[in-house]
N, C-alpha and C positions, 0 to 999 in steps of 0.2 A: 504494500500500500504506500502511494508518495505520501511523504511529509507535507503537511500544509500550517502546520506553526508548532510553536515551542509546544515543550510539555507544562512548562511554568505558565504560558497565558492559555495554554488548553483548562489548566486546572482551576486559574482566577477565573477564565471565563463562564466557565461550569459553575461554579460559586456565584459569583454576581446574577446572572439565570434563573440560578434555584430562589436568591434573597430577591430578584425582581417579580418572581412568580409568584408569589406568597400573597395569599389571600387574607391572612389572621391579623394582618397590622396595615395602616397605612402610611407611608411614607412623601412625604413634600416632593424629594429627589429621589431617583433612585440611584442604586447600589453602582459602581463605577473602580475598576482597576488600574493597577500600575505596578511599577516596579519598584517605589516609593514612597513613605507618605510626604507632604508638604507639609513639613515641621514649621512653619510657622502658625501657631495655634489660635494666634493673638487676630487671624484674618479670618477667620472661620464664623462664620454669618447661621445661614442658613443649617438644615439638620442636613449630615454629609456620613455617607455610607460608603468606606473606600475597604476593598481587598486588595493587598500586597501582600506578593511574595519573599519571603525572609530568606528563603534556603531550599538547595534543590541538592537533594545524592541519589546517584544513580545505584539502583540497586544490582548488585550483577548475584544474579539466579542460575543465569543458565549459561550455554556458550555461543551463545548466538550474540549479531555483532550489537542488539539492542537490549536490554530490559526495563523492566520499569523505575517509575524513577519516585522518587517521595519527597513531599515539599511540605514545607512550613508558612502558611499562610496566615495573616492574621487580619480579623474583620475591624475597622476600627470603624466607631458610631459618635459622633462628632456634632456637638452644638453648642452657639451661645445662648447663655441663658439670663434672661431677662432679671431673673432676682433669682438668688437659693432657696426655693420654696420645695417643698413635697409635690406643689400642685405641677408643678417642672418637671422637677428630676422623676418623680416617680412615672410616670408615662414615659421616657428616656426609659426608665430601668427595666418598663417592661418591656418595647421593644425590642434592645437587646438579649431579653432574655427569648420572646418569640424569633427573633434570627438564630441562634443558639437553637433551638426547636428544630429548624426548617432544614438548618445543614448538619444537623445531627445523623449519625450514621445516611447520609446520601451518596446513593449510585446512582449516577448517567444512567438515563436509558440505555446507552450502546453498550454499556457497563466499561466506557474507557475512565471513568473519573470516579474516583469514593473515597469516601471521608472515611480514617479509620481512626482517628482520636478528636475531639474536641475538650479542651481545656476549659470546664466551667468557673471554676472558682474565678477571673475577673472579671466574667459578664455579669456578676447577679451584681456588682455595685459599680460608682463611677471613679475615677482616680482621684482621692480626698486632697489633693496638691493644687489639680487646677481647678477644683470647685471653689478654693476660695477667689481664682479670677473670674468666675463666671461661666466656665467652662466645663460643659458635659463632655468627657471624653471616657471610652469604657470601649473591652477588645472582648475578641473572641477569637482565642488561636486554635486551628486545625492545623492534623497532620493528613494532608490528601496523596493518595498513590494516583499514579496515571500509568496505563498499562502503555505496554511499547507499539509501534507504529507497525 
């Protein structure tokens, strides 16, 4: 089969797909990928759903010249927030916890992309540092396998 893109954006893309299909929550933006996030935190407006990839090892299994590969991906869910209220973050919190939900153990229809760990413990809260600027920021790291080409 010819190659037609990375394993790394096969798997964000797969990701973003699942978190844009998702019916249980609604989102302003939807979910959008890259190879990094835009660490400036301080520009961040709107509610902003980014998948980046952290890390990719190729796993060799067998002796053929491909195998699969497995990445580290982490969801980050990103807002300013108008005041530190409950009435805020709490709707934030549960979001992230419904994205957490939706790529939870997921396979690709074609079964090329699955989630085979998800990291709960930093999606049930936000990171207590930049809540005192105002800032909802809160992840969800997956380890996704992509089968070989």
């Amino acid at each position: 089969m010819a190659v037609t893109q990375a394993p790394a954006t096969e798997a964000m893309a797969a990701i973003v797909a699942r978190i844009n299909t998702g019916t249980a929550y609604e989102c302003d933006k939807r979910a959008t990928y890259s190879e990094q996030i835009d660490e400036a935190h301080e520009d961040i407006g709107e509610l902003r759903i980014d998948v980046v990839s952290d890390s990719q090892t190729q796993l060799e299994e067998t002796l053929d010249v491909e195998d699969r590969t497995s990445h580290i991906l982490i969801v980050w869910v990103r807002k300013k927030l108008r005041a530190i209220s409950n009435d805020e973050i709490d709707p934030l919190k549960l979001l992230v916890r419904q994205i957490y939900q939706r790529v939870n153990d997921y396979n690709s229809a074609d079964g090329r992309v699955k989630v085979w760990e998800v990291d709960a413990a930093p999606s049930q809260c936000p990171d207590k540092a930049f809540l005192r600027s105002r800032l909802f920021i809160a992840t969800v790291t997956l380890r996704v396998e992509v089968e070989a080409s």
